[in-house]
Residue, then its C-alpha position, 0 to 999 in steps of 0.5 A: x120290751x119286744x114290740x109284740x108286747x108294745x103293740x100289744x098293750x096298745x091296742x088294749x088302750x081304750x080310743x074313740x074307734x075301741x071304746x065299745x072292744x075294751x068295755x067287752x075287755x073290761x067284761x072280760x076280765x070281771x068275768x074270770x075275777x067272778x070266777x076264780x073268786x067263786x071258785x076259792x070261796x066255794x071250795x074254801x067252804x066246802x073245805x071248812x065243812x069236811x074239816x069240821x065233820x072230820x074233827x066231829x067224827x074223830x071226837x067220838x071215834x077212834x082212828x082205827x078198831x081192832x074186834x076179835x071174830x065171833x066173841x068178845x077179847x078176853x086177854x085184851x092187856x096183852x093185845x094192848x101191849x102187842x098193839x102198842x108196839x106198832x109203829x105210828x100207834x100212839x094210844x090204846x085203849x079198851x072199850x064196851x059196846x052194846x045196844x040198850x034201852x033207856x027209860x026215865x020219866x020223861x020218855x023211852x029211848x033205844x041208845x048205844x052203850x059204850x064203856x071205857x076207862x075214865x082214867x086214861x088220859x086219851x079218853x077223858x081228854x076226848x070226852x071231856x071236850x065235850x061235856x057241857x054239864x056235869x063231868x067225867x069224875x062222875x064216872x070214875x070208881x071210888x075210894x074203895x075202887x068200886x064203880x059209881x052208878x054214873x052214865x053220860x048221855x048225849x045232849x039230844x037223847x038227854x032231850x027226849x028222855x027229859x032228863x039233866x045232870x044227877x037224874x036217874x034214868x033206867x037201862x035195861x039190856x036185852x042180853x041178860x042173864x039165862x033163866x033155868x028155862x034156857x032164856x034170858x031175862x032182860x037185865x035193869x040197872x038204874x044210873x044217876x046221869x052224872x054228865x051230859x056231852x055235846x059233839x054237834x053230830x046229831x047222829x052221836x048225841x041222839x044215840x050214845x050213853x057212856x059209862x065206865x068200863x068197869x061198870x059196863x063190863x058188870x051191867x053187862x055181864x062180861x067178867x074180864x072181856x071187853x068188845x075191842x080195842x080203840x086205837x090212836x095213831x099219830x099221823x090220821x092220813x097213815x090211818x090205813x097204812x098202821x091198820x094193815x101193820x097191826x093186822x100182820x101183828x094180830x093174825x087172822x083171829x083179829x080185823x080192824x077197820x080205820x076211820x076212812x073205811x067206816x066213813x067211805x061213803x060220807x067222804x066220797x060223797x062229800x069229794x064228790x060234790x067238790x068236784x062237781x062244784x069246781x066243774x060247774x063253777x069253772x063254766x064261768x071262767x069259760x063263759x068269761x074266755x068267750x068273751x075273751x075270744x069274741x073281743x080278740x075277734x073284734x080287734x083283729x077285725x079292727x086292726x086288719x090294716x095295721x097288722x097287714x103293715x106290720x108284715x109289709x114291714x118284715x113281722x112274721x106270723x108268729x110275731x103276730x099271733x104272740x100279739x094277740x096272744x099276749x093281749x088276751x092272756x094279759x086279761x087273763x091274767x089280770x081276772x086271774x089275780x083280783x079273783x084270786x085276791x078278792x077271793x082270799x079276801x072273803x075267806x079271811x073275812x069269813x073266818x074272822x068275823x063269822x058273819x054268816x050264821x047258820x040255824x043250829x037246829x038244821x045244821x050241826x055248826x052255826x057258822x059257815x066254816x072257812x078252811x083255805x087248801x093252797x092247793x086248791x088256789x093253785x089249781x084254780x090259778x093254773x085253771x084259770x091261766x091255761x082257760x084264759x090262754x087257749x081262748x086266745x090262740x084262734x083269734x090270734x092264729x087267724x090274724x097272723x094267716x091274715x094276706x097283707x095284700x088282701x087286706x091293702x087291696x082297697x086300701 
């Protein structure tokens, strides 16, 4: 052990003359430990809820679309074979889209239309998550290969037309069929509810009614064609990276979008909002490196006799600043290491025992999520470190300026 660090250490012992610096010490270091817990239970939480709506959004929606400009797809089997081809593509399927009107006894409500093929894995693995009664069989065609008049609703558009599982409800489609005036007359179709699913996104369970693709393309009266083409890829995060592949492979009479383009605005704004939380609560840190500053001040100012020894004796400026500088980076450091413990401690506690609820007719979860990104505990350790440091280096500069002649004078 260097002396600097011996003196050092020292003068952070509590004496009767330094009872009233170590408890502003004290303050110090419960400072920057009620920062940088904050700071990693706040970001752990706002982790948890981009997960989660991450997993949400990707329950419903495919990773990436592929649409034909103008018109719907036509020869969509050999598109699929093309696509699937793509490196990092791990699933293709095909899918209907289409805006109606549903109706039942209990109430009328505007929904999305969707079709896809109940017999691809991917698709009754994804769907079939979320049902929360009836089922994906309901669906499916029968024996003879014809489609059963079957439609899944969301759990909240379910709701308002006060309808449950084997209810019949009406969908009526504004792009019918053309009348000898050259118009089109609404075209109906009665189904039998055969399902009702939950994502937890309001959004989706107000507004989305499946059926299979076979009967959609019948009700809708589209032959052989489907809207598009929904795409799985291995690797989410290489999403946009596989798009501009397919769309080399397809050619200009094809576009496609990946999840993170239609949902740019939702997480920007959502990143956004972690930066400014982690801004905002660092201030604390700062708060707590002031007193870090004003309690090195003290002891200087305490301490002008001895450190102007110290340098009658041979200690040189910087042997003096590291004095100092290791006593307040030693504060530091230890705020640093119990936030960071106290820290990782709430979150674990959080992520176990879910003890913060929240009202599930607000929100769409009804626990806090919790998600730990080590990198952001190293950011803030790092953060916390370097704020902890630069608070030291005036009060130690000016104690190592500091004339030994001056300071013995009256001595």
């Amino acid at each position: 052990m260097s002396f600097e660090t011996f003196i050092g250490w020292r003068y952070l012992k509590s004496k009767r003359k330094q009872t009233f610096i170590s408890l502003i010490s004290l303050i110090s270091l419960a400072g920057v430990a009620l920062g940088v817990t904050a700071l990693i239970v706040v970001l752990a939480v706002m982790n948890g809820f981009e997960e989660d709506l991450k997993g949400k959004i990707l329950g419903v929606n495919s990773h990436i679309v592929i649409l034909r400009y103008g018109e719907p797809m036509d020869a969509h089997l050999e598109l699929m074979r093309e696509v699937g081809q793509v490196e990092g593509v791990s699933s293709v399927e095909p899918f209907i889209y289409s805006q109606v009107m549903i109706s039942a006894m209990g109430g009328l409500s505007g929904a999305i239309l969707r079709g896809f093929d109940p017999d691809v894995p991917v698709s009754r693995e994804r769907l079939g998550a979320m049902v929360k009664s009836g089922g994906i069989d309901g669906l499916a065609d029968d024996a003879e290969g014809k489609p059963v008049r079957g439609i899944m609703l969301g759990g909240e558009l379910a709701r308002q037309l006060g309808v449950l599982t084997g209810d019949t409800v009406r969908v009526v489609s504004p792009m019918g069929e053309v009348t000898p005036l050259g118009g089109r007359a609404p075209r109906t179709r009665n189904f039998e509810v055969a399902g009702i699913f939950e994502s937890g996104m309001y959004e989706y369970d107000s507004t989305l009614a499946y059926l299979s693709l076979h009967e959609a393309q019948d009700f809708l009266n589209l032959g052989q064609t489907v809207t598009g083409l929904e795409v799985k890829v291995k690797d989410i995060y290489q999403a946009d990276q596989i798009r501009e592949r397919i769309m080399a492979r397809l050619g200009t009479s094809y576009w496609a979008k990946d999840w993170m383009q239609m949902n740019r605005n939702l997480f920007s704004a959502l990143k956004l909002e972690k930066v400014a939380m982690f801004i905002i609560l660092t201030l604390t840190v700062l708060v707590a490196a002031f007193n870090i500053i004003s309690t090195l001040i003290m002891v200087v100012m305490e301490k002008t006799r001895d450190i102007a020894i110290l340098k009658s004796m041979g200690a040189n400026n910087r042997s003096v600043m590291r004095i100092f500088v290791f006593q307040g980076l030693l504060v530091g450091l230890a705020g640093t290491l119990i936030g960071l413990g106290s820290g990782l401690f709430l979150c674990e506690l959080l992520a176990r025992y879910k003890f913060i609820k929240l009202p599930s007719d607000v929100y769409y979860m009804n626990t806090l999520p919790v998600l730990v990104d080590f990198r952001d505990v190293a950011v803030i350790t790092f953060s916390a470190v370097i704020i902890s440091f630069l608070a030291t280096l005036y009060p130690a500069w000016q104690a190592s300026r500091l004339n030994p002649v001056e300071a013995l004078r009256y001595e």
